[in-house]
C-alpha positions as CSV (number, residue, x, y, z in Angstrom):
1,X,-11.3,16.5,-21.5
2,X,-12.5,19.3,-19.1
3,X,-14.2,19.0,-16.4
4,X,-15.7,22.5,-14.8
5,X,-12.2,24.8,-14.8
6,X,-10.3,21.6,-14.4
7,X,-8.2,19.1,-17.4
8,X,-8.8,15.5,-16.9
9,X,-6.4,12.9,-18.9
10,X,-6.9,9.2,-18.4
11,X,-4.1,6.5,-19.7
12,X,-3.4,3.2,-19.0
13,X,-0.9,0.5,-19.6
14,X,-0.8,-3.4,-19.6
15,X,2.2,-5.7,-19.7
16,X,1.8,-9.5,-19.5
17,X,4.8,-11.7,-18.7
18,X,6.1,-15.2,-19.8
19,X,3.6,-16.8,-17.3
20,X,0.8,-15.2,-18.5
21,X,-0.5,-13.0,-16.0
22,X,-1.8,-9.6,-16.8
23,X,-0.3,-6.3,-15.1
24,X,-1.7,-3.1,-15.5
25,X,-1.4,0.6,-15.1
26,X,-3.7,3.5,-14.9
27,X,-3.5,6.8,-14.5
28,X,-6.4,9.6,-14.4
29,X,-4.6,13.1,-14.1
30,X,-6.6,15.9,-13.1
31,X,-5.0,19.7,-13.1
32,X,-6.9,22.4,-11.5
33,X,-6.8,25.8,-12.4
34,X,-5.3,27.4,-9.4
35,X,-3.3,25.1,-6.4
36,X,-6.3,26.3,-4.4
37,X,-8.6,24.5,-6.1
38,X,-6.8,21.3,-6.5
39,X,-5.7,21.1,-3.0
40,X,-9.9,21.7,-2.0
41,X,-11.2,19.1,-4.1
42,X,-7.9,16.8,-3.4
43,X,-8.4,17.4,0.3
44,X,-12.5,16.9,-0.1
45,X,-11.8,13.6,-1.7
46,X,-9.6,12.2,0.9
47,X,-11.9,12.6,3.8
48,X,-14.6,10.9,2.5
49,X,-12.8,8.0,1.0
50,X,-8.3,7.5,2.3
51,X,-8.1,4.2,4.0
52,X,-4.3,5.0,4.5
53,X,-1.8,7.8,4.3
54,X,1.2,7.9,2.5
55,X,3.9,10.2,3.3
56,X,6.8,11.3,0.7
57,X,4.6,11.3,-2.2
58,X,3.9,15.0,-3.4
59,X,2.0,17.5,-1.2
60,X,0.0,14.8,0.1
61,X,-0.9,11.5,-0.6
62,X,-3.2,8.8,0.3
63,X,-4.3,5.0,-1.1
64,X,-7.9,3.7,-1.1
65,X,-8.8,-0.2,-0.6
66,X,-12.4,-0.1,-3.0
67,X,-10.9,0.7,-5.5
68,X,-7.2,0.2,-4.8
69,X,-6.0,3.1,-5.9
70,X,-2.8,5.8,-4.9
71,X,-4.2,9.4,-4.9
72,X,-1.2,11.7,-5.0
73,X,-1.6,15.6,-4.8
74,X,1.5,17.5,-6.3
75,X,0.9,21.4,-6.7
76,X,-2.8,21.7,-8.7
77,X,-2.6,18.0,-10.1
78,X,-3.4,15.4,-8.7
79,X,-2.6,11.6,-9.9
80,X,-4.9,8.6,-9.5
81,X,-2.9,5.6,-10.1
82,X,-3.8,1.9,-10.2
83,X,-1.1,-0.7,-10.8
84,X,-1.4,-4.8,-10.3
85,X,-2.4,-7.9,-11.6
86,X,-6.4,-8.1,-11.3
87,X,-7.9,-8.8,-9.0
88,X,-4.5,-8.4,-6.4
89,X,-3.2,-4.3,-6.4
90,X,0.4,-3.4,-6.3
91,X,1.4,-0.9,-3.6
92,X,4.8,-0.5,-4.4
93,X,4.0,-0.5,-8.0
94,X,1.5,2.3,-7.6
95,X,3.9,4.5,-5.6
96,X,7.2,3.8,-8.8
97,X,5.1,4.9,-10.8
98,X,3.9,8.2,-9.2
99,X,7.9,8.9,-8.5
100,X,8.3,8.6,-12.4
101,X,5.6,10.9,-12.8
102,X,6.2,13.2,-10.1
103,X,9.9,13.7,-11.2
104,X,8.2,15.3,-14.7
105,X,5.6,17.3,-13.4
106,X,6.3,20.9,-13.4
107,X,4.2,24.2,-12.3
């Protein structure tokens, strides 16, 4: 979908294992039209709301606690990942996946 001069695509995934339990993956990716832009709004976001850096992700990167997400900024797209069992996030899931994605992404 659009949103102002920015694309917006939103995906998820869920997996549940032999025990039962429920994990799941989200993804909202949002391109800007120029690297400016995404790296305002990107940088915007992330004073307001980062609860914690994240270095080697992308251009920059940071992880919020409400809601447990992994905000990644790569170029003019950034990625908004969720990953875990409900209620309990996975960090280290979070930040696989955004090396899967990164390794696709291409200005």
């Amino acid at each position: 979908m659009k949103s102002g001069t920015a694309v917006v695509s939103r995906c998820s995934y869920s997996m549940k294992n032999d025990t039962g339990t429920t994990t799941s993956i989200s993804l909202l990716f949002r391109r800007a039209a120029t690297m400016e832009e995404g790296k305002a709004i990107f940088l915007a976001s992330k004073l307001v709301h980062h609860d914690e850096e994240i270095s080697d992700l992308g251009d920059s990167a940071y992880r919020t606690v409400a809601p447990a997400q992994l905000n990644v900024l790569k170029g003019k797209n950034w990625l908004v990942i969720s990953a875990g069992a409900f209620p309990k996030p996975n960090p280290s899931l979070q930040e696989k996946v955004a090396r899967e994605i990164l390794k696709n992404i291409r200005e």
